[in-house]
C-alpha positions in Angstrom: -5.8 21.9 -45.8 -7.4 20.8 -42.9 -11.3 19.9 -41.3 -12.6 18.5 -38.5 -15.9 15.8 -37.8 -19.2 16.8 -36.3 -20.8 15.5 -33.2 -21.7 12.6 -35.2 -18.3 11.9 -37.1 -19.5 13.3 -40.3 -16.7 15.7 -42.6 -16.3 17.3 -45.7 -12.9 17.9 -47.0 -12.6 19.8 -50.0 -9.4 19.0 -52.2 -7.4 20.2 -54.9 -7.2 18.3 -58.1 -4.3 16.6 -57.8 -4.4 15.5 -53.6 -4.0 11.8 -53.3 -3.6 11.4 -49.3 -5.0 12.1 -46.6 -4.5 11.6 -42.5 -7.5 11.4 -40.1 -6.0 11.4 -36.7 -7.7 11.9 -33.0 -6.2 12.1 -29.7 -5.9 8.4 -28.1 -6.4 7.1 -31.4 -4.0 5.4 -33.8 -3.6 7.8 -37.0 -4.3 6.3 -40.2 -3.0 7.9 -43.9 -5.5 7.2 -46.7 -5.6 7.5 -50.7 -8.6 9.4 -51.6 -9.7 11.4 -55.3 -12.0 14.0 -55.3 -15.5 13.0 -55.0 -14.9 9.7 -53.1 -17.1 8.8 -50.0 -15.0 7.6 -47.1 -16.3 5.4 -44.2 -13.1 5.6 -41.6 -12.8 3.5 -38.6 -9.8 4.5 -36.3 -8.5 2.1 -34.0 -8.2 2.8 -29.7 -4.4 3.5 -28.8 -5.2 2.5 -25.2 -1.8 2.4 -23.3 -3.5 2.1 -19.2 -4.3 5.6 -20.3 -8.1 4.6 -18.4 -6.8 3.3 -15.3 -8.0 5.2 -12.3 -6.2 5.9 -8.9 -6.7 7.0 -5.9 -5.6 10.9 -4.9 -7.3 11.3 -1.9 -10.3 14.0 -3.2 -11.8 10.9 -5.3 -10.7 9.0 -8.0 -8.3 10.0 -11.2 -7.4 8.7 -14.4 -3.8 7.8 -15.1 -3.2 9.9 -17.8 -4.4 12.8 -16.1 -1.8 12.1 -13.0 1.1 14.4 -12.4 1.8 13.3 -8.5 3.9 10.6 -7.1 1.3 7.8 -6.4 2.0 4.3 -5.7 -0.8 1.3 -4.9 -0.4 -1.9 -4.2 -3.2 -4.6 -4.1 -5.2 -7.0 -1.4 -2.8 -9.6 -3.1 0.4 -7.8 -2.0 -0.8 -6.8 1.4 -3.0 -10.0 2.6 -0.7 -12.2 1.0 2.0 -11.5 3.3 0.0 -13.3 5.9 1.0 -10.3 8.3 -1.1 -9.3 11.6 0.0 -5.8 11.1 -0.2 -3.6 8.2 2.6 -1.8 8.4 4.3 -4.6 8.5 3.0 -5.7 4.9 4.1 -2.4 3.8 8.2 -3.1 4.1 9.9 -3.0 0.7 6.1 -3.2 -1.6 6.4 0.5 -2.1 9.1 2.6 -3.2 10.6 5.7 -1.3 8.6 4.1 2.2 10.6 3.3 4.9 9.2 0.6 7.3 11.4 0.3 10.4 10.3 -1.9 13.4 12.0 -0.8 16.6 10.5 -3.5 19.0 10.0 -7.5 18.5 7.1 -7.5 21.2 3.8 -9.0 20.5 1.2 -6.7 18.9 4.3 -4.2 18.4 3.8 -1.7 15.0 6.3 -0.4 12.5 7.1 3.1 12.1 6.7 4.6 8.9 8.4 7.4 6.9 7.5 8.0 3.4 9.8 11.1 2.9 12.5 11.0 5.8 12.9 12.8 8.9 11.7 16.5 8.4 10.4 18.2 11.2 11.2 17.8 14.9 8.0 16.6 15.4 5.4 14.2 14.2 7.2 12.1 11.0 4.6 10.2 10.2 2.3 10.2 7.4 -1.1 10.8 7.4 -3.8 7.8 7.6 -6.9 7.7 6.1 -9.1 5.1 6.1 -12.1 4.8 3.9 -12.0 8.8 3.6 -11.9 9.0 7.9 -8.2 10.0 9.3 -7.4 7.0 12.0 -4.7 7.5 14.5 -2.9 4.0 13.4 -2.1 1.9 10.0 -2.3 -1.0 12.2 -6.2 -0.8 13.3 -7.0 -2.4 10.0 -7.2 -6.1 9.5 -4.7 -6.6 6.7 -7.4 -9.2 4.8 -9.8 -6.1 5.0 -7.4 -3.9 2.4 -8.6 -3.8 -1.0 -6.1 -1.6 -2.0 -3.8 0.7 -0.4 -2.5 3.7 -1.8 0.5 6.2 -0.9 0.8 9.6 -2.0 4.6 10.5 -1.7 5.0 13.7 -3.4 4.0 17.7 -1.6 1.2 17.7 -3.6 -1.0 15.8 -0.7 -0.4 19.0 1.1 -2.4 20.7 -1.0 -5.4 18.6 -0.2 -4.8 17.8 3.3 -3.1 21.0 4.5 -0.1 20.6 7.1 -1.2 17.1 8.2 -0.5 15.4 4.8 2.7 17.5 5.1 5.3 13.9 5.7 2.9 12.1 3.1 -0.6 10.5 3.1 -1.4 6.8 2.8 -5.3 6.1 2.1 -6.6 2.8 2.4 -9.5 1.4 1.2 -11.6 -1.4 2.5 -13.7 -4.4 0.8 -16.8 -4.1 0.2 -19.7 -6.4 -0.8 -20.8 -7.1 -4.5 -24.2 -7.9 -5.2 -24.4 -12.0 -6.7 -20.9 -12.7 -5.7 -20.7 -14.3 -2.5 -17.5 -15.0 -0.7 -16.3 -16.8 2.4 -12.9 -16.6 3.5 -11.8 -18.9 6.4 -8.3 -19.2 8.2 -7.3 -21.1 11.2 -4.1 -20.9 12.5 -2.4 -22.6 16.4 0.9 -23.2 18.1 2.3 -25.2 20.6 5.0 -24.5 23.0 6.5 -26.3 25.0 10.0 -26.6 26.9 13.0 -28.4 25.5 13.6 -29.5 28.8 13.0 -28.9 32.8 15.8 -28.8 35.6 15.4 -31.0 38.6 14.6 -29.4 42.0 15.7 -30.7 45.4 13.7 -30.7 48.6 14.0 -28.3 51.5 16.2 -29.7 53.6 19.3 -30.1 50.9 18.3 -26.7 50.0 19.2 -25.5 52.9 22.0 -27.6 53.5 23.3 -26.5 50.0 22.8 -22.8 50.7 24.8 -22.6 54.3 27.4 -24.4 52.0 27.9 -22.0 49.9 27.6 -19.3 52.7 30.3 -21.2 54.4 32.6 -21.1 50.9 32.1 -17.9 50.8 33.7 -16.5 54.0 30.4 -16.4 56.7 30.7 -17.8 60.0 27.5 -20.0 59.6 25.0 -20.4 56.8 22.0 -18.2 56.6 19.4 -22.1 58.2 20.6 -22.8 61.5 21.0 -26.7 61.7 19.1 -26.3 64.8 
């Protein structure tokens, strides 16, 4: 035997004459068993059985709650990605999210990271899509790492389905900071370097130069050196 509440939580239950329990349950809720006789007025209270079940993230049409998530989504933080004090994104990137591979092929200065979220599979572009504050951007790396509020990487062939072919080698969205009203914030860094040379060789004038260099020619088989001596 079985009821269910009204809008306003309000049931009737009727019982045979020898029931002694009763379970109210509701879905995210902890299920409680009761002893009840016929007649008796119950007031129940059930308790949340919250388990992150309310945390949102990012799938690229909006925002979804967790529990509702079937895709392969991993985020990561401003706290993972500024922290790493990095001037390039993709850099930051490099072993924070599973099943991304962050390879950097050049040690130049201002030189990026490629990035492959599920492999080589085409013969073409491997790269994942970028989108930045809902805009596609041509390059990870034309963010300022301390803008990322939190960056999020969808890994699985369902992106394709909201993208089409581009989100076809995965999509990575990232979203900026943005202002809050009554909470103001100043962030300052200052960084320098110095270089200088462990130490500096010792030149000679013109004249031993060229005396030094017919020399040589001389050592080496020629007739004369290269500077007449007159």
């Amino acid at each position: 035997m079985g009821t269910t509440t009204g809008n306003n939580g309000q049931f009737t239950l009727r019982l045979p004459a020898g029931a002694g329990k009763i379970a109210v349950s509701m879905l995210n809720y902890l299920s409680q068993t009761l002893d009840v006789s016929p007649g008796q007025q119950l007031e129940i209270s059930l308790s949340a059985n919250s388990r992150e079940l309310d945390e949102t993230v990012v799938v690229g049409y909006g925002r979804q709650r967790k529990k509702d998530l079937t895709g392969a989504v991993s985020t990561i933080s401003a706290k993972d990605v500024g922290g790493r004090q990095t001037l390039k994104v993709s850099d930051a990137l490099q072993g924070a999210v599973a099943g991304v591979s962050v390879t950097r092929s050049s040690g130049s200065p201002g030189g990026g990271s490629s990035i492959l979220i599920r492999g080589i599979t085409t013969i073409g572009t491997n790269g994942p899509l970028v989108v930045v504050d809902g805009v596609p951007v041509s390059s990870i790396d034309n963010v300022n790492p301390n803008d990322v509020e939190s960056l999020t990487v969808l890994k699985d062939a369902a992106s394709a389905a909201i993208y089409g072919s581009r989100g076809a080698a995965g999509v990575i969205l990232v979203t900026t900071k943005r202002a809050s009203s009554g909470k103001p914030s100043l962030e300052y860094n200052y960084e320098y370097g110095v270089q200088k040379p462990t130490a500096l060789p010792d030149y000679v004038g013109p004249q031993d130069y060229m005396r030094l260099f017919n020399e040589q020619a001389m050592n080496d088989g020629a007739a004369s050196g290269a500077y007449p001596s007159s």
